[in-house]
C-alpha positions in Angstrom: 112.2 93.6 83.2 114.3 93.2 86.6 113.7 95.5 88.7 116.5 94.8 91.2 120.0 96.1 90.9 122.8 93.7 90.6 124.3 94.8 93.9 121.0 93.9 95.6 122.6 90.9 96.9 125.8 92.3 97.7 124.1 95.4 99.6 122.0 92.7 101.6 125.1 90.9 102.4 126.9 93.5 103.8 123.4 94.5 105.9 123.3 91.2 107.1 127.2 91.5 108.2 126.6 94.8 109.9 123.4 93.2 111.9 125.7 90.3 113.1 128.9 92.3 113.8 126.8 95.2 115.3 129.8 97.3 113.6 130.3 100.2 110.6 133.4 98.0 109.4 130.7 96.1 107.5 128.8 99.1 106.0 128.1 99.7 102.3 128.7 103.3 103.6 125.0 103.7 102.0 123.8 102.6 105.7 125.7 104.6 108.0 125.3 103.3 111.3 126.2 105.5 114.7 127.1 103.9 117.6 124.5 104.0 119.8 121.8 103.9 117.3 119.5 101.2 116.3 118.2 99.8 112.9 114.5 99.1 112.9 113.3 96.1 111.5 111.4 96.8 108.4 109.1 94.8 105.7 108.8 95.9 101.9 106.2 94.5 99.8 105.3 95.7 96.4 101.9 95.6 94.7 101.5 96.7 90.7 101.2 100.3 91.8 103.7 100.4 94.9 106.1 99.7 97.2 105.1 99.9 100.9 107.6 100.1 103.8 106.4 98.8 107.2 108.8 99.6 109.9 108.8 98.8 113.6 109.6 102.1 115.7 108.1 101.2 119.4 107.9 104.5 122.0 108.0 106.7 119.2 105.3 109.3 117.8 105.1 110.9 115.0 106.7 114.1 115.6 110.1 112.0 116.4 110.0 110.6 113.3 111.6 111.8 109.9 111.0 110.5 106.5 113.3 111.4 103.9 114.6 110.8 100.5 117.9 112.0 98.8 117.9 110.3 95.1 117.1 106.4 95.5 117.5 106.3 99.1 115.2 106.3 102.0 116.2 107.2 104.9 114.0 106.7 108.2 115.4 108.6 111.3 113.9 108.7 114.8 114.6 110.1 118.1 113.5 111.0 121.3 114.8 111.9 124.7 112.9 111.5 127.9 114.0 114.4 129.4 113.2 113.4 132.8 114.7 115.7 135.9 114.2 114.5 139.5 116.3 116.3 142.4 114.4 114.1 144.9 115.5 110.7 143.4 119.3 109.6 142.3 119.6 107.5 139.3 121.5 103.9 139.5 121.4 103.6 136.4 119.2 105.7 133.3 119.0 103.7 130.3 115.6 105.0 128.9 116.9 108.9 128.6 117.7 108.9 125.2 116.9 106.8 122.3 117.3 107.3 118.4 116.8 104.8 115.2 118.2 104.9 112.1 117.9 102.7 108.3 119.1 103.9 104.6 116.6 102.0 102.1 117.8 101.6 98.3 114.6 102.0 96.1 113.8 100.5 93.5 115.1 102.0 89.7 111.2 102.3 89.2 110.3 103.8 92.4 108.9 107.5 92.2 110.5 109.7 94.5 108.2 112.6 93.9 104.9 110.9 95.2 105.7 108.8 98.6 103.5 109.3 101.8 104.2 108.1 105.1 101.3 107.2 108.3 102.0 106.5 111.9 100.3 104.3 114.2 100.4 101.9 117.3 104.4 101.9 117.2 104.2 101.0 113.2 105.5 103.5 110.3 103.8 102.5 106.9 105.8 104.5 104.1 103.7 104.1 100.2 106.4 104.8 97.5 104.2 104.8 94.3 106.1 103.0 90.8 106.2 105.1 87.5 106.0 104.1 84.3 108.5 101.6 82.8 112.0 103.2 82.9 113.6 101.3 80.1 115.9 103.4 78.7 116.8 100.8 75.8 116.4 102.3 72.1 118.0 101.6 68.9 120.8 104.4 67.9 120.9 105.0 63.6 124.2 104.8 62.3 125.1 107.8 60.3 
């Protein structure tokens, strides 16, 4: 059975347009990108029993992190603010103030939403989406 969807290759297409444009013109307007926000970089591997997630989020901890999933989609959402208030030093310029991440994943058809976990460590977010059984919906229909 294939598990990937025939607009796999369009969706990548238009991710790979949005990463080379740096623009929402080229969104599947599944990946909503704000200006301002970055897309981590990500890995997905799949074993028999799972799909694992690995994505890059550098400076961030845990508690800046959000995990969520609305139907087939992933969505991994980061952001932190620095926060920082001198009165005895005047900025030039502040670039590290504020900083937020953002990517919408597709899951796979056989992905179980229900049972996903998610760990944090050294910069890294590792995200386990276990598979369920074979969703073939294919059966023969009697004729009456």
């Amino acid at each position: 059975m294939d598990r990937q969807s025939p607009f796999d290759s369009v969706e990548s297409w238009f991710e790979q347009m949005g990463e080379q444009f740096g623009t929402a013109a080229w969104g599947t307007g599944l990946e909503p990108w704000a200006q301002g926000t970055d897309r981590p970089r990500i890995d997905m591997t799949e074993d028999e029993d799972s799909y694992t997630i690995t994505a890059d989020v550098p400076g961030f901890t845990a508690d800046d992190v959000e995990v969520s999933v609305i139907d087939r989609t992933l969505a991994i959402e980061a952001e932190r603010s620095e926060g920082r208030v001198t009165n005895d030093a005047y900025y030039l310029r502040q670039e590290r103030s504020h900083q937020s991440l953002s990517r919408h994943i597709t899951l796979p058809v056989d992905a179980d939403t229900e049972n996903i976990s998610a760990s944090m460590g050294e910069g890294v977010l590792t995200i386990t989406v276990d598979r369920t059984e074979s969703l073939d919906s294919s059966h023969q229909i009697d004729i009456e």
